[in-house]
C-alpha positions in Angstrom: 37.6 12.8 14.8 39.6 13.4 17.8 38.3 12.1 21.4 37.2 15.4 22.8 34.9 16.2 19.7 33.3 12.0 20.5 32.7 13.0 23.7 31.6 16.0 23.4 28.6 14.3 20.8 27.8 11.9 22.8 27.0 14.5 25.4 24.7 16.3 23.1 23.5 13.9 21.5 22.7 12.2 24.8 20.8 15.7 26.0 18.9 15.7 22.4 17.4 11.9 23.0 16.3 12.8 26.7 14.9 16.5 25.9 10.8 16.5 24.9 11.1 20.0 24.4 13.5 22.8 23.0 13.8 26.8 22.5 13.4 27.4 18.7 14.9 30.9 17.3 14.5 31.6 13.8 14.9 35.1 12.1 12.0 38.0 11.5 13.0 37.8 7.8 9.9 39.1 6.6 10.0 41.9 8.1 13.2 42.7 7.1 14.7 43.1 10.4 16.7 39.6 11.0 16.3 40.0 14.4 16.1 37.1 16.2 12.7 35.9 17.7 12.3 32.7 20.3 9.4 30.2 20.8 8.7 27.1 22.5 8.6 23.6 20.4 8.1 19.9 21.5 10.5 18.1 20.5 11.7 14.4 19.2 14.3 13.3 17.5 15.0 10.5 14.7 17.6 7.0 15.2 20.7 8.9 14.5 19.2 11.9 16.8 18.3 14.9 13.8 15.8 16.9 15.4 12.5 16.7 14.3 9.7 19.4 15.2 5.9 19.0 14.1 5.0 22.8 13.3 1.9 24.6 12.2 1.8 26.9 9.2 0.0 29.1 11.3 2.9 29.7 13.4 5.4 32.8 13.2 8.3 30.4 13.9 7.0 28.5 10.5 6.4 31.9 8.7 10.1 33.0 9.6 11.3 29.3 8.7 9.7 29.7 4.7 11.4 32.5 4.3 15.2 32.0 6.1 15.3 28.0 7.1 18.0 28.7 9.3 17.4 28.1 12.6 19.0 27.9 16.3 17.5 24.9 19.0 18.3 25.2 22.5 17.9 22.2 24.7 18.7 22.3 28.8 19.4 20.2 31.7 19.6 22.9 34.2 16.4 22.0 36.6 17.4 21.2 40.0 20.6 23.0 40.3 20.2 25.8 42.9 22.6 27.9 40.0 20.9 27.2 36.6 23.7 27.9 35.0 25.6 25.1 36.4 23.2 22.9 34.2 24.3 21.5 30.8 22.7 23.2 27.5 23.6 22.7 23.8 22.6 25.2 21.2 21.9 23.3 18.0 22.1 25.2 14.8 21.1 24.4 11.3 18.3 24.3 8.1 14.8 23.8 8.8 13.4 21.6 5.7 9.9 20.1 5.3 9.8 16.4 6.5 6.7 14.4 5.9 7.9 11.3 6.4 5.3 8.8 8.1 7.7 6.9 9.8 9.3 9.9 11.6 6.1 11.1 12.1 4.9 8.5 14.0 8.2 8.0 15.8 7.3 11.7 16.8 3.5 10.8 18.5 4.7 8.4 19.8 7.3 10.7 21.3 4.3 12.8 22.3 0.7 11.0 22.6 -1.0 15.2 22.4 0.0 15.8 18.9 -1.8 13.0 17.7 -4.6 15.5 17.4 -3.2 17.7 15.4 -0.9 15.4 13.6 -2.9 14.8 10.6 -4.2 18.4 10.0 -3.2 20.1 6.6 -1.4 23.0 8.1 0.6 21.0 10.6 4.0 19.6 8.9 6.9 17.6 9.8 10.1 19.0 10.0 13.8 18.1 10.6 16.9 20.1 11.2 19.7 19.0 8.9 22.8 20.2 11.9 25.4 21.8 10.9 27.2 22.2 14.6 26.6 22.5 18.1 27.9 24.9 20.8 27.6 22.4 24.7 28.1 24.6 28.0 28.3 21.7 30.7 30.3 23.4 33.4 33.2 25.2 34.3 35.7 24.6 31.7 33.4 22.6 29.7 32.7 24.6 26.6 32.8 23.4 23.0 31.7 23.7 19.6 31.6 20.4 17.5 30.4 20.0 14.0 27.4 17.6 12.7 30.0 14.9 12.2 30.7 14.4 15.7 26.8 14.9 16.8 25.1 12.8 14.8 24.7 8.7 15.5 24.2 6.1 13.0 21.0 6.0 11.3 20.6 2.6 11.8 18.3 1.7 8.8 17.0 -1.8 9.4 16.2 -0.9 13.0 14.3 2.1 12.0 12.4 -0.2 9.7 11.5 -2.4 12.5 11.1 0.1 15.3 7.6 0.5 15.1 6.6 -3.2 15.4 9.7 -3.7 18.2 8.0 -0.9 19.9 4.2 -2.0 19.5 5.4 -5.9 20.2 6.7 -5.0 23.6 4.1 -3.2 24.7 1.3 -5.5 23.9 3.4 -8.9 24.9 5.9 -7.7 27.5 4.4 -5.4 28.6 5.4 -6.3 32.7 9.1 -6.3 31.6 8.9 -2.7 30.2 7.2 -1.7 33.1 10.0 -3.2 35.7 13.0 -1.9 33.6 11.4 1.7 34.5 11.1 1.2 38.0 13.6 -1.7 39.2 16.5 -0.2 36.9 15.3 3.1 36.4 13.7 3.9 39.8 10.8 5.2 38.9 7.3 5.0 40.3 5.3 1.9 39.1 2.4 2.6 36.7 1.1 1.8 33.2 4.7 2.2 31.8 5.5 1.8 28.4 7.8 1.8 25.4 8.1 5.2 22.7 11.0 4.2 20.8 14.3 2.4 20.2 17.6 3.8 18.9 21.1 2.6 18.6 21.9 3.9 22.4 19.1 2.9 24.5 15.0 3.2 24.5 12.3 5.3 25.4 9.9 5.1 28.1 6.5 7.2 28.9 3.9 7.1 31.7 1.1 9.5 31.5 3.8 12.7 31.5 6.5 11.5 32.8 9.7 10.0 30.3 12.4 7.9 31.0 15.5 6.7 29.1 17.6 3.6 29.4 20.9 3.1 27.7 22.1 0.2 25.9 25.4 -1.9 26.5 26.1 -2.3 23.1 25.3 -0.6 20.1 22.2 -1.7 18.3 21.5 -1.9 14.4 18.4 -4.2 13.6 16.3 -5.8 14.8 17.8 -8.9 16.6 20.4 -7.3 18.4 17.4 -5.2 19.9 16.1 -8.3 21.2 19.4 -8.6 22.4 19.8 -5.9 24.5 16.1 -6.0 25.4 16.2 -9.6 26.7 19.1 -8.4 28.7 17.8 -5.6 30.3 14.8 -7.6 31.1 16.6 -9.9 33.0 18.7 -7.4 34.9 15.4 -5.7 35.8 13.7 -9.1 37.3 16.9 -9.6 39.1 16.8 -6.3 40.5 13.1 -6.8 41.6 14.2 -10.2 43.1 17.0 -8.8 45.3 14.7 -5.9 46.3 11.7 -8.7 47.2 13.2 -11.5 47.7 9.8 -13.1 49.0 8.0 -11.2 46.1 10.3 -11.8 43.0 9.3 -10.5 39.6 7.5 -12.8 37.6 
């Protein structure tokens, strides 16, 4: 794999992890027509970032899906440029394929705290998009297509075993630390911060609405070497808060 198609990954794959929410096109196959036809999904995405999309059998998007699976996902970083389209945005395309796998699923709610309503409903499915390439726009000059071999991260197995129980043991028993990495690293307001997820690059945060990421140093694979990199970015945070306070250091 050549440099520019490793960079060029890590910049998608970097906009996939931060994006909650993507532009979904699928084709009016039923009606004969293939024209395209664009809707609005929530969006999460698995360890090695495949995108996965909780969709109702209701929906025309899912309609289009059973009957062509191909599908196109657009994801955007284009807010706060006076010129949109100086913004990055990657158009993902690929096979739609039913997903019900509980551990992705709850990787998903926990991505997104609403869909826990609807999650378990018999006409609501998990789905993920097996990529088959990408096309990033990221500026002038910037424009590439890559293939899923360059996109995708490691799966990371034995961390997606333990994500859910890293995820559920910071929150109850660090709670303060995840709350300082957001704002004393991250710079974000204080509040009732907490952890969504874990992946080989970095982790997840939520408050109310609001998400943030964090990257990791070095890559993580299981378990410990989440500790690792959590413990780490623990301490940078309390270090942060110290030189900020020095008469009011972290705890």
């Amino acid at each position: 794999m050549s440099e520019q198609a490793n960079e060029v990954g890590t910049a998608v794959r970097g906009m996939l992890r931060r994006a909650d929410r993507c532009r979904l096109s699928t084709a009016l196959a039923r009606d004969g027509s293939g024209a395209p036809y664009g809707s609005l999904a929530l969006l999460a995405v698995d360890l090695d970032a495949t995108p996965l999309l909780l969709l109702s059998d209701l929906a025309d998007h899912t309609k289009n899906l059973e009957a062509d699976p191909r599908i196109c996902l657009l994801v955007e970083e284009t807010e706060g440029f006076a010129d949109p389209l100086e913004g990055a945005r990657a158009g993902l395309l690929g096979r739609a394929e039913r997903f019900d796998e509980p551990r992705c699923l709850a990787r998903y709610v926990r991505r997104h705290p609403s869909a826990e309503l609807y999650a378990g409903f018999r006409d609501f499915h998990l789905y993920r998009v097996v990529l088959e390439r990408a096309h990033l726009v990221a500026g002038f000059g910037r424009i590439h297509w890559i293939g899923a071999d360059a996109l995708l991260g490691d799966a990371a197995a034995a961390l997606a075993e333990a994500e859910a129980a890293i995820v559920e043991h910071m929150n109850l028993d660090h709670g303060e630390a995840v709350r300082l990495i957001a704002t004393a690293l991250l710079g974000r307001a204080a509040g009732a911060w907490q952890l969504t997820g874990v992946d080989p690059e970095g982790a997840d945060l939520r408050r109310d609405v609001e998400r943030a990421r964090i990257a990791f140093e070095s890559p993580v694979l299981d378990a410990e070497s989440c500790r690792v990199e959590l413990l780490r970015l623990a301490r940078r945070a309390r270090a942060a808060q110290a030189a900020a306070n020095p008469e009011n250091p972290a705890p």
